[in-house]
C-alpha positions as CSV (number, residue, x, y, z in Angstrom):
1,X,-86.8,-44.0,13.9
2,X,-83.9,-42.9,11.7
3,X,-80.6,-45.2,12.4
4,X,-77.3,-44.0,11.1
5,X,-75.7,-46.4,8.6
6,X,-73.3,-47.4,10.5
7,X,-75.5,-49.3,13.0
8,X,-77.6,-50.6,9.9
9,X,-74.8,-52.3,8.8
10,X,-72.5,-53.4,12.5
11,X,-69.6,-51.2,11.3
12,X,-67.9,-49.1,14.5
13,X,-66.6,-46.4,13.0
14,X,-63.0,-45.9,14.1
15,X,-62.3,-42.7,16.8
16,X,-60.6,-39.1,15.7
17,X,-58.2,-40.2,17.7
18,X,-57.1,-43.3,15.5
19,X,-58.1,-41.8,12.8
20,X,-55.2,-39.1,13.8
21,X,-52.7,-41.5,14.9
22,X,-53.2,-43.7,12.1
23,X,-51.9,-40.4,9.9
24,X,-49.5,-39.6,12.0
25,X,-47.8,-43.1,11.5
26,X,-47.8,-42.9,7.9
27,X,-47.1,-39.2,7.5
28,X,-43.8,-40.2,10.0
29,X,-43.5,-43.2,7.8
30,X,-43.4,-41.3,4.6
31,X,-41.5,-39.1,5.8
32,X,-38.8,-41.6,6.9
33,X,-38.7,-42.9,4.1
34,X,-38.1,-40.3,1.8
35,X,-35.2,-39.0,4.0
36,X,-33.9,-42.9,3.6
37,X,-34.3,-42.5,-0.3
38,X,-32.4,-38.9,-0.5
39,X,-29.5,-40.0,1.8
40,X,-29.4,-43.4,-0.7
41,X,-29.3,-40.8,-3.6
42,X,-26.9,-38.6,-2.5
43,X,-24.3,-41.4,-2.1
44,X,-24.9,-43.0,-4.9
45,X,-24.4,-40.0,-7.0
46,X,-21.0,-38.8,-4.4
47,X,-19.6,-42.2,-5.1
48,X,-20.6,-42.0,-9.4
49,X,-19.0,-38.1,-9.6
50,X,-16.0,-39.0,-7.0
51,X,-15.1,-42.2,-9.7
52,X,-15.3,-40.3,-12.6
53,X,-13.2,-37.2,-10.9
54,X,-9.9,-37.0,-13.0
55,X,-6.8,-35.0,-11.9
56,X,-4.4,-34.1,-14.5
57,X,-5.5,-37.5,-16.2
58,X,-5.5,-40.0,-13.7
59,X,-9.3,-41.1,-12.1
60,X,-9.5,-40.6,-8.5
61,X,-10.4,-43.1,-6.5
62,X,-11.5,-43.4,-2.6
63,X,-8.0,-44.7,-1.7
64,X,-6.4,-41.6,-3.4
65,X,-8.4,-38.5,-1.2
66,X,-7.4,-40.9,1.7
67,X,-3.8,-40.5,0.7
68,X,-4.1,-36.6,0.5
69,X,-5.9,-36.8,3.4
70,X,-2.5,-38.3,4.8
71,X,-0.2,-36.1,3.1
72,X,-2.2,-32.9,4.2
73,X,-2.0,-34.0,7.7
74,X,1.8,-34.2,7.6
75,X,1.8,-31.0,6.0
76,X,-0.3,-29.3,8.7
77,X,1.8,-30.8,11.9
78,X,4.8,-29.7,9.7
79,X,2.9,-26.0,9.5
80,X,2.4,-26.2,13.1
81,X,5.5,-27.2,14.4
82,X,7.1,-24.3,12.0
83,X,5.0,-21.6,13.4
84,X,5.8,-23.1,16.8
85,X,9.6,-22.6,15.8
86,X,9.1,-19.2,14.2
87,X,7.5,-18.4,17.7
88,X,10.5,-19.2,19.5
89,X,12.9,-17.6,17.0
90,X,11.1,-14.4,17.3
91,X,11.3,-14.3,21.3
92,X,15.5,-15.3,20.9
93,X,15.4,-12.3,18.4
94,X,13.8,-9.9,20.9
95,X,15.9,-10.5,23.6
96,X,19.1,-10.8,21.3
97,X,18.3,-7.2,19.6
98,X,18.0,-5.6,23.4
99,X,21.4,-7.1,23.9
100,X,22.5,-5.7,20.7
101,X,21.4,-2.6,21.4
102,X,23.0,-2.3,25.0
103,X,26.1,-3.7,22.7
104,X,26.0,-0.9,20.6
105,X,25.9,1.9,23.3
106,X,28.8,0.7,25.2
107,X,31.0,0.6,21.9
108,X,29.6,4.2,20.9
109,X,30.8,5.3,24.5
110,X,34.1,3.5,24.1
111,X,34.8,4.8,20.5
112,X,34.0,8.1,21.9
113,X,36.8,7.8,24.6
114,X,39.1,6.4,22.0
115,X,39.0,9.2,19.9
116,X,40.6,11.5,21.4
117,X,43.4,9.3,22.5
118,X,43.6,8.5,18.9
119,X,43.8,12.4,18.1
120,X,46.5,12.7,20.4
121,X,48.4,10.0,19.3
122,X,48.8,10.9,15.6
123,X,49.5,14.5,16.9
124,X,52.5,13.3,18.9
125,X,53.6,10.6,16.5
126,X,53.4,12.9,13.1
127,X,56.4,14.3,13.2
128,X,58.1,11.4,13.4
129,X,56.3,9.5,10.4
130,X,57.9,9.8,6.9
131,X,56.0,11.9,4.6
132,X,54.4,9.6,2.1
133,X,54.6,10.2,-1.2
């Protein structure tokens, strides 16, 4: 009669299937933890390179990139509202060159029925003038 040791002794030995949950939840656990201890990392060394940042001499703080943060913003709506102007501008300067140009014919028609009356004018009037000098 051959008995395992196992039965010798009144140890059950646990199932695979603990066996592979039991790794699972320390794998996950490991796991989870190492993420926790990069992210904890990362910030600390953000916060030590942000406070020893220096800009034409002056350390930078947190408050500071807020501050830029700000100004940027008020930079960008003033962008914005710029381009939104330049927009507009650019339509009033399309329809004011078509009247510009329809401008432009109409005087080239009139000056070219004013010249001739012109013409005839200094032909009449030339005897009359005084020769100038």
């Amino acid at each position: 009669m051959s008995t395992s040791t196992a039965e010798q002794t009144g140890i059950i030995p646990p199932s695979k299937y603990k066996a592979i949950a039991a790794s699972f939840v320390l794998i996950s656990f490991t796991l989870f933890t190492g993420f926790i201890c990069v992210l904890v990392l990362a910030a600390t060394l953000t916060q030590a390179r942000v406070s020893s940042l220096a800009i034409e001499g002056v350390s930078l703080s947190i408050w500071k990139p807020d501050t830029v943060r700000q100004e940027w913003t008020t930079i960008r709506e003033q962008q914005q509202r710029e381009s939104r102007a330049l927009g507009i501008a650019e339509i009033k300067r399309t329809e004011t060159s078509g009247k510009k140009t329809a401008a432009e014919s109409e005087l080239n028609v009139a000056s070219n029925n004013l010249v001739p009356l012109l013409e005839e004018f200094n032909f009449r009037v030339k005897p009359f003038a005084p020769v100038s000098a």
